[in-house]
PALUM-894240 format. One record per residue: residue in three letters; x, y, z of N, C-alpha, C in turn. Coordinates in steps of 0.001 Angstrom, whole numbers, padded with zeros to 6 digits, always signed. Atoms other than C-alpha are relative to their C-alpha. Layout:
ALAXYZXYZXYZ/...
% end
This chain:
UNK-001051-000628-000769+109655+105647+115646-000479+000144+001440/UNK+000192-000369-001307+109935+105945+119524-000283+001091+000471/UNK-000082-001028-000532+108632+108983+120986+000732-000053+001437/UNK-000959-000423-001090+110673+110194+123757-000988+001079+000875/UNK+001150-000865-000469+108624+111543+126830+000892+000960+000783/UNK-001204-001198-000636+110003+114790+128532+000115-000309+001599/UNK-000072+000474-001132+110688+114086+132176-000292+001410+001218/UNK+000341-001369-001172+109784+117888+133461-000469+000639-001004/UNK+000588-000513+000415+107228+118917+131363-000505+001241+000676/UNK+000536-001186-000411+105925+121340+133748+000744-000479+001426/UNK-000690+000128-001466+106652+121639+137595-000721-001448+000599/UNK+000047+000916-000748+107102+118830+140190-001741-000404+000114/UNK+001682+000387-000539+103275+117279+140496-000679+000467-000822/UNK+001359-000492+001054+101728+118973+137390+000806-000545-001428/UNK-000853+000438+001473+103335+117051+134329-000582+000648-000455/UNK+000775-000452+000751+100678+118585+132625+000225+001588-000464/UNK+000308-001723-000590+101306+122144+133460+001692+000694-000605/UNK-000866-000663+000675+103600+124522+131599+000661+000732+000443/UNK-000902+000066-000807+106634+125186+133623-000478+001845-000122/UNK-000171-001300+000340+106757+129354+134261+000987+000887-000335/UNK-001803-000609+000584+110620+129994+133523+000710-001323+000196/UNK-001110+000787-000470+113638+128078+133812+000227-000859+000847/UNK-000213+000121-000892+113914+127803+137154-001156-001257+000573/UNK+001169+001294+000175+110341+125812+137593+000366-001227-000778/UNK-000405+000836+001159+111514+123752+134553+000813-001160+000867/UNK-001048+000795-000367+114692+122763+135998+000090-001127+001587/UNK+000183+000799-001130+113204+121874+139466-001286-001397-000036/UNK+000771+001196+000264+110881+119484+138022+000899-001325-000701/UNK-001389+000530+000360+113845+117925+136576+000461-001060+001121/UNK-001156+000742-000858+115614+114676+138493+001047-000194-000049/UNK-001614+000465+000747+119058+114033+139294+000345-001300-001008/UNK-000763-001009+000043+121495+113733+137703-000284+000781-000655/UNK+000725-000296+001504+119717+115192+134605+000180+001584+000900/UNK+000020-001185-000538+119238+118589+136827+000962+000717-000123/UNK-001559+000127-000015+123012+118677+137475+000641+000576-001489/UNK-000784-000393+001421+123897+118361+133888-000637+001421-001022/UNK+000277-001178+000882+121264+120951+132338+000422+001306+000590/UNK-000427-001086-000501+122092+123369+135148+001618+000821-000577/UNK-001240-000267-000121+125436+123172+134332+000205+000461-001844/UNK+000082-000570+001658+124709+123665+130117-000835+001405+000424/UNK+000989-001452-000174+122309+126673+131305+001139+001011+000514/UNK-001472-001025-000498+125753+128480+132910+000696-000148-001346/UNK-001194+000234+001004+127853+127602+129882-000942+001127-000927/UNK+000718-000824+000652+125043+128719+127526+000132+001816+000093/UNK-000454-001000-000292+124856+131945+129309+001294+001338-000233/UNK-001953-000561+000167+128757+132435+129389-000069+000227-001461/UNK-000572-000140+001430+128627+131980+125398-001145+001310-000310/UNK+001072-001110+001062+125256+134545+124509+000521+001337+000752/UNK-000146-001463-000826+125123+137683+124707-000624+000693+001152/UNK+000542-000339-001255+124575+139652+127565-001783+000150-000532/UNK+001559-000072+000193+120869+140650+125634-000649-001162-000038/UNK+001329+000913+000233+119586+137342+125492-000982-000379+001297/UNK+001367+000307-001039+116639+136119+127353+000056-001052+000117/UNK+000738+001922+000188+115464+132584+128454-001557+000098+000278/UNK+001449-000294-000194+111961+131800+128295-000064-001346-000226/UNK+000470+001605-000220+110113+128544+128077-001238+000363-001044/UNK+000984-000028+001365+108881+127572+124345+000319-001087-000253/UNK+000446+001508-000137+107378+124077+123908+000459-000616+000964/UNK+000194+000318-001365+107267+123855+127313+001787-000813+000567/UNK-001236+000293-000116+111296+123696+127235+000795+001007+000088/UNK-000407-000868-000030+113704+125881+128301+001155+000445-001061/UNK-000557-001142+001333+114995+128784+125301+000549+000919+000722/UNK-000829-000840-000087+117411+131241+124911+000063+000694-001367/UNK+000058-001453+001010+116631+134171+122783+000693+001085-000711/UNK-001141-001071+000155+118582+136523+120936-000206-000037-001667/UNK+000669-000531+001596+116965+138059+117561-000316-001386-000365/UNK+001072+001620+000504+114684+134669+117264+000893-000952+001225/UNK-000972+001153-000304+115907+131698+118748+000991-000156+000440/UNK-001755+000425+000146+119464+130804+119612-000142-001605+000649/UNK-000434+001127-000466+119253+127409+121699-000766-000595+000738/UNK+001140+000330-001029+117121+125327+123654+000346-001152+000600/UNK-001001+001011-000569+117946+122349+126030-001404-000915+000747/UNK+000910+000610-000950+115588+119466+127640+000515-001349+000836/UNK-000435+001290-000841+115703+116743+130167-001515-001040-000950/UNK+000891+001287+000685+113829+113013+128806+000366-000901+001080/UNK-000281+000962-001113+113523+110065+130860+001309-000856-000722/UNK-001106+000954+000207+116589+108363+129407+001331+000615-000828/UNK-001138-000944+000665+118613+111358+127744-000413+001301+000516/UNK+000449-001542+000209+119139+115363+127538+000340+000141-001371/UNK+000270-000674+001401+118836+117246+124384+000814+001590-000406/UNK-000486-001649+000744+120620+120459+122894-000822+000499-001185/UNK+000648-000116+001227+118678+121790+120507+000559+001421-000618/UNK-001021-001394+000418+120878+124434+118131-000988+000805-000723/UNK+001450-000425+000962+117179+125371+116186+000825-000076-001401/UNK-000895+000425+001517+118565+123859+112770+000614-001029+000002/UNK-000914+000886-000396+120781+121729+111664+001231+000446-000380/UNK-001066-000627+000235+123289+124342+110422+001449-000340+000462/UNK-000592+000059-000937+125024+124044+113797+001028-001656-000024/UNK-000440+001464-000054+124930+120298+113810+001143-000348-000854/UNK-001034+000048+000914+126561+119923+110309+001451+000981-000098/UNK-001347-000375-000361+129393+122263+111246+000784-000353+000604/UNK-000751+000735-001043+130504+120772+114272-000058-001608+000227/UNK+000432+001326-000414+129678+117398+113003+001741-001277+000618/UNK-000960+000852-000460+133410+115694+113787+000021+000347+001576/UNK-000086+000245-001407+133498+116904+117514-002059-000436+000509/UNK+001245+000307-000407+129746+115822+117662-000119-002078+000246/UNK+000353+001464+000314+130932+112269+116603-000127-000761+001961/UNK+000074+000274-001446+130148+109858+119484-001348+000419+001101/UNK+001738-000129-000452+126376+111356+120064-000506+000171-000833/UNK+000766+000590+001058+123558+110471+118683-000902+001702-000401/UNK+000554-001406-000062+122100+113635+116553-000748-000456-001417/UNK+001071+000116+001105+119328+114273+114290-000413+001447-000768/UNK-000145-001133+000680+118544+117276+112119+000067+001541+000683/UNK+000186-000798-000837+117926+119487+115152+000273+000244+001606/UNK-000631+000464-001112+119063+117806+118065+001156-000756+000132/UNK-000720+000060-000351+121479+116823+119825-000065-000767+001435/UNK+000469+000208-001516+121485+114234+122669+001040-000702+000592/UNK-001153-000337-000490+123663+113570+125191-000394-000972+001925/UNK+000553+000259-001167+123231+111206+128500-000151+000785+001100/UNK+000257-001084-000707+121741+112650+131536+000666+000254+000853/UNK-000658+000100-001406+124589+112072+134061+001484+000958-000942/UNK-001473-000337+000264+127065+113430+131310-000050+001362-001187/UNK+000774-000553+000892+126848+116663+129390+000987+000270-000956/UNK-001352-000061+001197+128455+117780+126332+000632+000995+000388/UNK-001630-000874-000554+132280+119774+126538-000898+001274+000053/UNK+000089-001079+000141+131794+123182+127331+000026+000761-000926/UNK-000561-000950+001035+133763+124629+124939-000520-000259-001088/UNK+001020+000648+001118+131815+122360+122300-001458+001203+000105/UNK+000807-000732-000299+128511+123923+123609+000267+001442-000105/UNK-000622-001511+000069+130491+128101+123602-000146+000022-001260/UNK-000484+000076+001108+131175+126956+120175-001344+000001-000801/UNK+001749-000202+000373+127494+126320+119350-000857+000922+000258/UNK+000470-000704-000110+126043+128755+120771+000420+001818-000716/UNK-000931-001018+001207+128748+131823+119355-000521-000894-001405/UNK-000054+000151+001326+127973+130016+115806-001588+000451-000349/UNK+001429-000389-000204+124041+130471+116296-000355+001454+000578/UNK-000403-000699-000155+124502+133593+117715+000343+001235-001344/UNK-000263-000148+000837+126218+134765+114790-000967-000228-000938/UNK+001182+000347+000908+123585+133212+112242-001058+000875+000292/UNK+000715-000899-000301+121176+134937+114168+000169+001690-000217/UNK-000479-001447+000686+122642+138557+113650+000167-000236-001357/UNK+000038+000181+001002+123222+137780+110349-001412+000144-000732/UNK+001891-000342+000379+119320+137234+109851-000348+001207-000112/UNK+000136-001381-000168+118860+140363+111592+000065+001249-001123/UNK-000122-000997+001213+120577+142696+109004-000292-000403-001210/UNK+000390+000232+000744+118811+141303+106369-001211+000809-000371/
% end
């Protein structure tokens, strides 16, 4: 199988080096790829709850909220959604048709990102799962 290399592993000039938030992340990032995650990192937002966090886990930027909820990367030839599962995936697999997805991801070219409301829809369903855990 092809590994897929990340294209902003850490900041501009330190591939090596483990971005320190988001914001580092995303500026190591090239267009359009920048463009499109910026623009899933607002949507994201819009769908969690006001408590969640973002943080940077496997050197990719997360969104927190009682474990997990979502994580998103740039690659040199795609971006990625990652719903942590494949729960997500197999629910929304008819509006997913048309990208290529695998038990945990979700990928998506870098000039073009997936619908909004697709993404609201993923994130509220994970979201949900996640509270659910919670009161367990």
């Amino acid at each position: 199988m092809k590994k897929t290399n990340s294209v902003a592993g850490g900041s501009a000039g330190k591939a090596n080096a483990k971005p320190k938030d988001v914001d580092e992340y995303l500026a190591g990032v090239p267009e359009p790829a920048r463009s499109t995650l910026q623009r899933m990192r607002a949507v994201i937002r819009s769908a969690a709850p006001a408590e969640a966090t973002e943080a940077i886990s496997y050197r990719i930027p997360t969104f927190r909220y009682h474990g997990a909820l979502v994580a998103f990367a740039a690659f040199s030839d795609h971006c990625s959604l990652f719903p942590m599962g494949s729960s997500a995936i197999v629910a929304f697999r008819d509006e997913l048709k048309g990208y290529q997805t695998s038990k945990g991801t979700i990928r998506f070219p870098v000039d073009k990102p997936l619908p909004a409301a697709l993404v609201k829809k993923i994130v509220k369903a994970r979201v949900a799962q996640n509270e659910r855990k919670k009161t367990r």
